[in-house]
FIDO-313616 format. One record per atom (N, C-alpha, C, CB): atom name; x, y, z. Coordinates in steps of 0.02 Angstrom, whole numbers. Glycine has a CB too. Example, Ala and Ser with C-alpha at 12.3 -4.5 7.8 and 13.67 -1.06 7.14 Angstrom:
BEGIN
+------+--------+--------+--------+
: atom :      x :      y :      z :
+------+--------+--------+--------+
:    N :    660 :   -284 :    390 :
:   CA :    615 :   -225 :    390 :
:    C :    660 :   -165 :    390 :
:   CB :    565 :   -224 :    452 :
:    N :    642 :   -112 :    354 :
:   CA :    684 :    -53 :    357 :
:    C :    645 :      2 :    394 :
:   CB :    704 :    -30 :    286 :
+------+--------+--------+--------+
//
This chain:
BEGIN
+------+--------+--------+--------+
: atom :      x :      y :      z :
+------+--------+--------+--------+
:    N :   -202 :    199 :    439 :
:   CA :   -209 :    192 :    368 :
:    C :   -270 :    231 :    345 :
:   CB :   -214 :    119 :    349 :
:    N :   -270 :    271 :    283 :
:   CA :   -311 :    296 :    260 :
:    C :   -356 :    246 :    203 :
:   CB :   -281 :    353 :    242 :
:    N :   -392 :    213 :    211 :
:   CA :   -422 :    162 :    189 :
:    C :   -507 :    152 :    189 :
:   CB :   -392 :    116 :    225 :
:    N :   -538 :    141 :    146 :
:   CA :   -606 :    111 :    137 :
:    C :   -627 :     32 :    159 :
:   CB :   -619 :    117 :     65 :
:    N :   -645 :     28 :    211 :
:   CA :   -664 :    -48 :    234 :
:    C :   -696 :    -95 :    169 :
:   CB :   -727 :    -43 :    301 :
:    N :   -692 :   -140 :    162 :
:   CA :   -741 :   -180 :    124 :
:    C :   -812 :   -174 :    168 :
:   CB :   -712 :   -263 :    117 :
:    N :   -870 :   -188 :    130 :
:   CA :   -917 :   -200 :    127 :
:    C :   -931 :   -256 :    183 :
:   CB :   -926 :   -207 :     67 :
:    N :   -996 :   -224 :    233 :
:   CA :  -1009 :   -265 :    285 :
:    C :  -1022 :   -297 :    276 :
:   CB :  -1033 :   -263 :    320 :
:    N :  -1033 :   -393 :    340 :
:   CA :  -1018 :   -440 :    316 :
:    C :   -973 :   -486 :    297 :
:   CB :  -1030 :   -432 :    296 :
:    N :   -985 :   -539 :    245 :
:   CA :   -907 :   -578 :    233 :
:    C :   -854 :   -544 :    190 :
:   CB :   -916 :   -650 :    195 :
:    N :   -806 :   -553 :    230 :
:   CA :   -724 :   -536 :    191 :
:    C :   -733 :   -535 :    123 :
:   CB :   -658 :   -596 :    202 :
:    N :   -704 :   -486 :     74 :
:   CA :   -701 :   -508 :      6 :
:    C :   -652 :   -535 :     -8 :
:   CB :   -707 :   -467 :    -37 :
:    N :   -639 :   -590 :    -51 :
:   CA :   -583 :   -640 :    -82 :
:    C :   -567 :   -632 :   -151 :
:   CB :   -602 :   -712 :    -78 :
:    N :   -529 :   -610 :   -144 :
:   CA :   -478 :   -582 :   -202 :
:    C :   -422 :   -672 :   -238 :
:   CB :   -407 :   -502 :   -145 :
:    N :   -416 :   -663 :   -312 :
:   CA :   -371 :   -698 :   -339 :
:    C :   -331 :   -664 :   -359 :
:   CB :   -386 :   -734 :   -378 :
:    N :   -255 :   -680 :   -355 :
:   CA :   -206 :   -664 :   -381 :
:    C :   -190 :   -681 :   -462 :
:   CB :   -166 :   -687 :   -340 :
:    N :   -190 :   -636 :   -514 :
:   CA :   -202 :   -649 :   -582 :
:    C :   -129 :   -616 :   -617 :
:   CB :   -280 :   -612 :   -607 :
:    N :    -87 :   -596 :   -568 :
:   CA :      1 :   -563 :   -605 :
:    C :     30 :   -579 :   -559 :
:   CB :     24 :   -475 :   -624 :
:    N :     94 :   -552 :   -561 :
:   CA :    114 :   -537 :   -505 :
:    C :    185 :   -470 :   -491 :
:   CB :    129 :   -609 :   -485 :
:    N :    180 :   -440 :   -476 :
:   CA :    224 :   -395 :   -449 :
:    C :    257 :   -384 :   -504 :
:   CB :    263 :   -415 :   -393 :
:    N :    295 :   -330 :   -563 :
:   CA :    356 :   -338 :   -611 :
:    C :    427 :   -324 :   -546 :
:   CB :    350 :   -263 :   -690 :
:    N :    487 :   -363 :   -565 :
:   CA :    521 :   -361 :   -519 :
:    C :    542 :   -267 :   -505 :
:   CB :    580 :   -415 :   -538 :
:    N :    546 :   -263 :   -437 :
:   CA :    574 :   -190 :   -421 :
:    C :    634 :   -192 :   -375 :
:   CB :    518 :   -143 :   -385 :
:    N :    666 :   -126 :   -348 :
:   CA :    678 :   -118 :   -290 :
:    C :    647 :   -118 :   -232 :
:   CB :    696 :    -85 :   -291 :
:    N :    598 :    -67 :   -245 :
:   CA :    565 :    -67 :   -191 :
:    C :    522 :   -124 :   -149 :
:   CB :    533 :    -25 :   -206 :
:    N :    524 :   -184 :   -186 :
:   CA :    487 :   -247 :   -167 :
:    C :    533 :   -278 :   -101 :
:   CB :    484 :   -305 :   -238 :
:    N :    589 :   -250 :   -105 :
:   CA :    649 :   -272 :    -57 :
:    C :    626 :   -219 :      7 :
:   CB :    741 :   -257 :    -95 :
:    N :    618 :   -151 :      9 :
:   CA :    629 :    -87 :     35 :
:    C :    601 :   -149 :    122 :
:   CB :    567 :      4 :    -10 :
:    N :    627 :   -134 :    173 :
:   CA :    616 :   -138 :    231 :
:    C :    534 :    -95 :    235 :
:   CB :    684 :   -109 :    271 :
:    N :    486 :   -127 :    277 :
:   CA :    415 :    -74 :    271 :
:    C :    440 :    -17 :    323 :
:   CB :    326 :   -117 :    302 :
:    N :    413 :     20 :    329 :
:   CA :    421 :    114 :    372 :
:    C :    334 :    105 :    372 :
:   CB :    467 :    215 :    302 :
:    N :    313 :    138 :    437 :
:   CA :    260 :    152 :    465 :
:    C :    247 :    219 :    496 :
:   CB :    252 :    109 :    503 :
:    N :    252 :    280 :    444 :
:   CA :    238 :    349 :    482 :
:    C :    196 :    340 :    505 :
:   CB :    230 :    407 :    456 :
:    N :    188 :    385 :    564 :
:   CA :    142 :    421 :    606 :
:    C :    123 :    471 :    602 :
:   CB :    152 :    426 :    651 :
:    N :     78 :    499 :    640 :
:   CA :     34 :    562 :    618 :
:    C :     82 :    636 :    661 :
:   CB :    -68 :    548 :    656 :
:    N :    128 :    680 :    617 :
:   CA :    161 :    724 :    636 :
:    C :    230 :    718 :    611 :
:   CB :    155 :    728 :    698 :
:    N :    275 :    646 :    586 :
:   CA :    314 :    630 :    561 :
:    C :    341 :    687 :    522 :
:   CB :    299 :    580 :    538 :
:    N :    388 :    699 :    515 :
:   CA :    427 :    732 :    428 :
:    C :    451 :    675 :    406 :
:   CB :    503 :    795 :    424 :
:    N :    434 :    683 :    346 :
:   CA :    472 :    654 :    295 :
:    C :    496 :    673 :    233 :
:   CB :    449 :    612 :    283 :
:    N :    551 :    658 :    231 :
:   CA :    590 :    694 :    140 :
:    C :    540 :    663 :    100 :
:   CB :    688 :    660 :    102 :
:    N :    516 :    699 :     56 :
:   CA :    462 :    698 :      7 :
:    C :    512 :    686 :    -71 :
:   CB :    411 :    780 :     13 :
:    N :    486 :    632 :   -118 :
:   CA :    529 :    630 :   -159 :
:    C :    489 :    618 :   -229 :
:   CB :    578 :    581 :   -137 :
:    N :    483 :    581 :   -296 :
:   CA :    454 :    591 :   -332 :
:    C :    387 :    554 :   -317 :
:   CB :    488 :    582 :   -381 :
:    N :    351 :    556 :   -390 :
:   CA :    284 :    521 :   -377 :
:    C :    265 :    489 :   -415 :
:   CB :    237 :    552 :   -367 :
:    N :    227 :    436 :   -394 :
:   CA :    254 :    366 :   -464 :
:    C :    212 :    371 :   -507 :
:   CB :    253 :    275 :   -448 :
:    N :    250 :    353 :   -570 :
:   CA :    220 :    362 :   -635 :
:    C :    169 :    316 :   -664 :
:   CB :    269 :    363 :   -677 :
:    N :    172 :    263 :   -601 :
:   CA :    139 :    201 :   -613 :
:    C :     65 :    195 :   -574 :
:   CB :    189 :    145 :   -590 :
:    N :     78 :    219 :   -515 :
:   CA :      6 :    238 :   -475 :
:    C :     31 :    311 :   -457 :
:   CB :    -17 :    183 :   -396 :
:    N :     -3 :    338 :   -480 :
:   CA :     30 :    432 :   -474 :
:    C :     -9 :    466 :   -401 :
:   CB :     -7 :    499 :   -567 :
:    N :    -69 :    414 :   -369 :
:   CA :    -72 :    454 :   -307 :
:    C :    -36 :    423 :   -250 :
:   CB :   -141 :    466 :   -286 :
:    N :     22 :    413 :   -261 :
:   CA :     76 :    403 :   -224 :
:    C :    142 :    427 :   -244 :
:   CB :     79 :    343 :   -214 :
:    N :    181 :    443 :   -193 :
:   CA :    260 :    455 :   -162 :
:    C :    300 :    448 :   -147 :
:   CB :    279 :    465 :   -140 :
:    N :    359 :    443 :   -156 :
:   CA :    413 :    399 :   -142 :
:    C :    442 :    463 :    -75 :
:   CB :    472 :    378 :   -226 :
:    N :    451 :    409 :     -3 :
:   CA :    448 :    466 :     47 :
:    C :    513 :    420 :     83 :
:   CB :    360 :    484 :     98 :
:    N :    559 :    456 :    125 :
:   CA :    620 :    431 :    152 :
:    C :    616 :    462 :    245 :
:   CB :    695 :    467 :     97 :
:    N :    602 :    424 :    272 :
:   CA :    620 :    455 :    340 :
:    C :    690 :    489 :    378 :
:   CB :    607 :    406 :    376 :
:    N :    671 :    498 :    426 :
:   CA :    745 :    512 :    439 :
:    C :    782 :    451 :    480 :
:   CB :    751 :    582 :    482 :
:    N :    771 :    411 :    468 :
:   CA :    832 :    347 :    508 :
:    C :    848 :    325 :    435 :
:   CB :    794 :    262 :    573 :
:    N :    834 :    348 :    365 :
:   CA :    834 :    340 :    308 :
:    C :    790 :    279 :    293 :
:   CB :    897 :    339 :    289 :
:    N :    751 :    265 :    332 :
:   CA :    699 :    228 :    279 :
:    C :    667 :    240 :    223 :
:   CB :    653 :    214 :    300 :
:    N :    636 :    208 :    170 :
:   CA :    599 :    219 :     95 :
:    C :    541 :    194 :     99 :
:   CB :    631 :    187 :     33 :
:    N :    492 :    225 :     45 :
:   CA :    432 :    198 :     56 :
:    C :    393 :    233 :     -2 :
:   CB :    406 :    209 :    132 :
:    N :    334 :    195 :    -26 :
:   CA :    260 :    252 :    -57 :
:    C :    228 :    256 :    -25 :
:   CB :    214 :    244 :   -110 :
:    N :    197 :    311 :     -7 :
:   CA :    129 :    330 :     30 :
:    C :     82 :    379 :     11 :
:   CB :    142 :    351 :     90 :
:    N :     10 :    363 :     -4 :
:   CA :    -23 :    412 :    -35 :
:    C :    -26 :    463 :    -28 :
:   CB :    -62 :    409 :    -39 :
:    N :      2 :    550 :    -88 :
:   CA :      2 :    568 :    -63 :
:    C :    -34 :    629 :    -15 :
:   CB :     29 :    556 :    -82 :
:    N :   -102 :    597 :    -11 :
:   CA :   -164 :    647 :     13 :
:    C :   -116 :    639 :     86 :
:   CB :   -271 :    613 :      9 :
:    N :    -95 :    590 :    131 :
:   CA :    -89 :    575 :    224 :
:    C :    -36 :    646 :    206 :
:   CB :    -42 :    471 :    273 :
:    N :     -4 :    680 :    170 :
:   CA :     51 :    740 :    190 :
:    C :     26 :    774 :    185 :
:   CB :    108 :    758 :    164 :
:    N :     37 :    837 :    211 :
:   CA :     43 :    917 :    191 :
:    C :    126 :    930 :    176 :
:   CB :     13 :    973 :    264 :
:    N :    142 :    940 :    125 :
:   CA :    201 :    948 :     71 :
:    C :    213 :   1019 :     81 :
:   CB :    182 :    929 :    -13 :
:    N :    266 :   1030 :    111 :
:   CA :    315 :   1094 :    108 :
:    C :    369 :   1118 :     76 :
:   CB :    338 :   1100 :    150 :
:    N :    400 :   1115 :     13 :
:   CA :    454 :   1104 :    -31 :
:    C :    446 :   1037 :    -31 :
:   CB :    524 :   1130 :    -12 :
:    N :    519 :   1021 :     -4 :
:   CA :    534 :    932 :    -15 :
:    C :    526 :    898 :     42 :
:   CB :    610 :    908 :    -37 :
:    N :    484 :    907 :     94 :
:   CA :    466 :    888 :    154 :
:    C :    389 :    917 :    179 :
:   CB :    523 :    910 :    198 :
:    N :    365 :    851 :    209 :
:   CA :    296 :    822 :    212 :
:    C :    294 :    800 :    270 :
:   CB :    276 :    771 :    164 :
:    N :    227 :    828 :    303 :
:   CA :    214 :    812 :    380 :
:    C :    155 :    759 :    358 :
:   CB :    188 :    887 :    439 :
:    N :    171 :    705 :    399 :
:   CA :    120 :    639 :    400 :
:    C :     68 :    672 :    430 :
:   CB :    143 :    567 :    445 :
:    N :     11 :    662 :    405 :
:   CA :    -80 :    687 :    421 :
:    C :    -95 :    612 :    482 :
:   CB :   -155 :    679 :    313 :
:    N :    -88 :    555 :    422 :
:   CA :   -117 :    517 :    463 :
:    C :    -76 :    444 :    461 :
:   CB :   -191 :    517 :    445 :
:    N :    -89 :    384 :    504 :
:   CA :    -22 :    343 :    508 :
:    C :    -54 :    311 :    434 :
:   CB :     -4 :    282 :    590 :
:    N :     36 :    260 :    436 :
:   CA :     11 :    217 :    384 :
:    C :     57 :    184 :    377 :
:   CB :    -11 :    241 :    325 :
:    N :     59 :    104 :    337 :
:   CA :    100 :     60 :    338 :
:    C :    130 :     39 :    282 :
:   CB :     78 :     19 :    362 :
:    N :    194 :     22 :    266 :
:   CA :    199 :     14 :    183 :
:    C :    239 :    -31 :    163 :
:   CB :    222 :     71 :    146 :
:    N :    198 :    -74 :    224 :
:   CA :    217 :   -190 :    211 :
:    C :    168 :   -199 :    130 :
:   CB :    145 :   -276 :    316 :
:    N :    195 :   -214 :     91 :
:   CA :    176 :   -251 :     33 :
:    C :    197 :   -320 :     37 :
:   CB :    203 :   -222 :    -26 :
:    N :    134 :   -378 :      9 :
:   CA :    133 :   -433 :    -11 :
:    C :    158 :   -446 :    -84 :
:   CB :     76 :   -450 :      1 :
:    N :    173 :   -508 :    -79 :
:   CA :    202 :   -540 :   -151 :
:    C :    201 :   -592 :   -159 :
:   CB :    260 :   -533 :   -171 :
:    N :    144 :   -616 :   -161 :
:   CA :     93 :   -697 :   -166 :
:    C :     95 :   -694 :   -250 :
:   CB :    -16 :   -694 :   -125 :
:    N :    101 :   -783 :   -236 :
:   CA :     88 :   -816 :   -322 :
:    C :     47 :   -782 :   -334 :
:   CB :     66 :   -892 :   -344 :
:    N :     52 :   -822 :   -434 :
:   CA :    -29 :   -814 :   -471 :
:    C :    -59 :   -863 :   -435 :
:   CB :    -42 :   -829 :   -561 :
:    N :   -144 :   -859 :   -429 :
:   CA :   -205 :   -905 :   -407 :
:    C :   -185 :   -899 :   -334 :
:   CB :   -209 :   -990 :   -439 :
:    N :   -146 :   -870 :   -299 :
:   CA :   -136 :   -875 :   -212 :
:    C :   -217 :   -817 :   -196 :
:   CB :    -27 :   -825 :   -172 :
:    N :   -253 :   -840 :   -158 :
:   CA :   -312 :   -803 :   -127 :
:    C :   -296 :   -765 :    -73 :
:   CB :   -364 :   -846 :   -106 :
:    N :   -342 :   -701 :    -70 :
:   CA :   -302 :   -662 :    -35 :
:    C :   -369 :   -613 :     15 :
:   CB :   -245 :   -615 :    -96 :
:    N :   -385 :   -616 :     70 :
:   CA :   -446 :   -570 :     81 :
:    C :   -435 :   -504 :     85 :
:   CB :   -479 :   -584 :    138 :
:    N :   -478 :   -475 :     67 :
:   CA :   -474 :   -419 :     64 :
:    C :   -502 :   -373 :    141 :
:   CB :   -509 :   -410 :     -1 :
:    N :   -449 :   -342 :    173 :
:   CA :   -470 :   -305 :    218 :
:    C :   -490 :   -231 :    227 :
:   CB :   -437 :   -316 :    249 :
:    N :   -452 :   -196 :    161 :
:   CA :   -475 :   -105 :    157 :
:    C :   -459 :    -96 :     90 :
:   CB :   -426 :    -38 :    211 :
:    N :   -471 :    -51 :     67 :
:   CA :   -463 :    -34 :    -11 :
:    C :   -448 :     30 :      8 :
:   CB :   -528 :    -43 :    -69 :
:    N :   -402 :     72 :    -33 :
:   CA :   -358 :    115 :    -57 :
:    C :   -381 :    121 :   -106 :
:   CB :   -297 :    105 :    -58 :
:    N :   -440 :    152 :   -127 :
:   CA :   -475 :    137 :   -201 :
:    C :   -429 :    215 :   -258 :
:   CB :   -598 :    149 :   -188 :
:    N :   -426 :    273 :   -223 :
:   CA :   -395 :    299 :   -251 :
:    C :   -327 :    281 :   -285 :
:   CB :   -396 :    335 :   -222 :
:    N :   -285 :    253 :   -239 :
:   CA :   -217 :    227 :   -263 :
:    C :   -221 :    161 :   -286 :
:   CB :   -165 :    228 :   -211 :
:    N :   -284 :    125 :   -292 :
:   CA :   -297 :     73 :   -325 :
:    C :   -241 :     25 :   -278 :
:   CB :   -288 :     83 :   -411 :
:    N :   -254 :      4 :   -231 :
:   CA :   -213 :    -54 :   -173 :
:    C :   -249 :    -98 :   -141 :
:   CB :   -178 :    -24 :   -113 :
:    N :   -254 :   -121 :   -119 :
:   CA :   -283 :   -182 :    -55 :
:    C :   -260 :   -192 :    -19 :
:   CB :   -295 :   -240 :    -57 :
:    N :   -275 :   -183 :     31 :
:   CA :   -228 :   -215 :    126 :
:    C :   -249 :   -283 :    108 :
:   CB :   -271 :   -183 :    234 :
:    N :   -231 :   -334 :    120 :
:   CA :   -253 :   -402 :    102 :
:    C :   -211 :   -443 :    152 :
:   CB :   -242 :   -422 :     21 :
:    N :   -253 :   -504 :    191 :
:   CA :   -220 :   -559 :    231 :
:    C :   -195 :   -626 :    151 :
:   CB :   -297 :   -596 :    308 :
:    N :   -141 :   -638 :    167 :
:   CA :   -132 :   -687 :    139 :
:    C :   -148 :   -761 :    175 :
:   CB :    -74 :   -677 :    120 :
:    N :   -140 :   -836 :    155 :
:   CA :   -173 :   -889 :    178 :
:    C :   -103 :   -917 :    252 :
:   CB :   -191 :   -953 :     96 :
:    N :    -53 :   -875 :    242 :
:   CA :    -26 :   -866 :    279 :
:    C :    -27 :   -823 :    354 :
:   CB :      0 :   -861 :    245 :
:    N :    -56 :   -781 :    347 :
:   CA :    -84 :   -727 :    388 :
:    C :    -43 :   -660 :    393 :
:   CB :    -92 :   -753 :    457 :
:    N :    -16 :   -649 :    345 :
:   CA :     30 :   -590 :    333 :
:    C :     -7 :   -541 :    301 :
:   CB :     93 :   -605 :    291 :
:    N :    -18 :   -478 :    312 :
:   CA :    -57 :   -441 :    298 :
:    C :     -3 :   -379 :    275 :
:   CB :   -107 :   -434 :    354 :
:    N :    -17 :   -341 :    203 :
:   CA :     20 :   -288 :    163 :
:    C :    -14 :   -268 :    116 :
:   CB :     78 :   -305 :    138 :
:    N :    -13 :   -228 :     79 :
:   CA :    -37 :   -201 :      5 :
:    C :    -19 :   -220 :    -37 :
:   CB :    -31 :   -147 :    -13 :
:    N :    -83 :   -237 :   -102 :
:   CA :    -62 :   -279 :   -156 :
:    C :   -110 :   -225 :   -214 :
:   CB :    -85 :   -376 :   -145 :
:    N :    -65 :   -212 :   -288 :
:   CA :   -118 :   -179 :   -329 :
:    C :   -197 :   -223 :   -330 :
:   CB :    -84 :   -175 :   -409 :
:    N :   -234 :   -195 :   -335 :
:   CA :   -295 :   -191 :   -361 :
:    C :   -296 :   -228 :   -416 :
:   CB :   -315 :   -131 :   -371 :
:    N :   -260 :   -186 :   -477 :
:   CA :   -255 :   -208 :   -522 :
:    C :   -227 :   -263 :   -566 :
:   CB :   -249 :   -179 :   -527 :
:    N :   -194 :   -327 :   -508 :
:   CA :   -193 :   -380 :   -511 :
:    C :   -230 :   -444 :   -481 :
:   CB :   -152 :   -377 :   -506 :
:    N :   -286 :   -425 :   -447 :
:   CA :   -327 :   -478 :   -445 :
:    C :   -406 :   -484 :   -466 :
:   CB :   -321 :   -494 :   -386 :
:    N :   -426 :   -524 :   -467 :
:   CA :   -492 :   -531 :   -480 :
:    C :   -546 :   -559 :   -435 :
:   CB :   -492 :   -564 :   -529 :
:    N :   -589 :   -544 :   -393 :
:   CA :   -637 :   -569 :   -346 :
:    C :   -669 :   -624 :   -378 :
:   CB :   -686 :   -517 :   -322 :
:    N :   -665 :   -654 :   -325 :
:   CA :   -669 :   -759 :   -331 :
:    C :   -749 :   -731 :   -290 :
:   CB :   -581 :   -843 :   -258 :
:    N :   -780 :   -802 :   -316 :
:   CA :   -862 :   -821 :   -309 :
:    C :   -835 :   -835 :   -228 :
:   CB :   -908 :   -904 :   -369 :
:    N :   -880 :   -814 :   -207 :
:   CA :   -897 :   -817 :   -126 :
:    C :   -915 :   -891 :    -84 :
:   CB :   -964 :   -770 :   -117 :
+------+--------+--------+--------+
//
């Protein structure tokens, strides 16, 4: 994962303040390129624009930021790995924060469950410590 650690020290704790608008892609099975992968390269979302909508070849789907490619027409060699499990925790569900994706505005985050995926940024708010 191409990611910014949180800040050394204790975990940051994130609140859940939206949640998800319903999609497809909330369903999509996760895909985990690796570093050398091709992948069919496809549009780029209008919603967080430094990401990609990328399809493997066993036909998996996925977004992935898209700095990890080098883009050749419509096909993109994976730079570096990466995972694209998303969470979908209530409002008020707490969530720690393990790396930030600050460009694409994401969070790797453990839920109180211990399931760990990417959640926008832009739906939670850091809870008092």
């Amino acid at each position: 994962m191409t990611t910014e650690s949180p800040s050394e020290g204790r975990p940051r704790r994130v609140r859940v303040i939206a949640r998800l608008p319903p999609s497809n892609w909330i369903s999509w099975p996760p895909i985990q390129p690796r570093p050398g992968e091709r992948l069919q390269v496809g549009e780029r979302s209008a919603e967080w624009p430094a990401y990609v909508a990328v399809t493997t070849v066993d036909e998996g789907t996925g977004w992935v930021p898209a700095r990890i490619l080098r883009v050749e027409g419509d096909t993109g060699t994976v730079l570096t790995e990466y995972d694209t499990t998303s969470l979908d925790p209530e409002v008020g569900e707490e969530l720690e924060v393990l790396a930030d994706d600050t460009e694409g505005r994401w969070l790797w985050c453990r839920d109180v469950r211990g399931r760990e995926g990417w959640f926008p940024a832009d739906f939670v708010e850091t809870t008092k410590q």
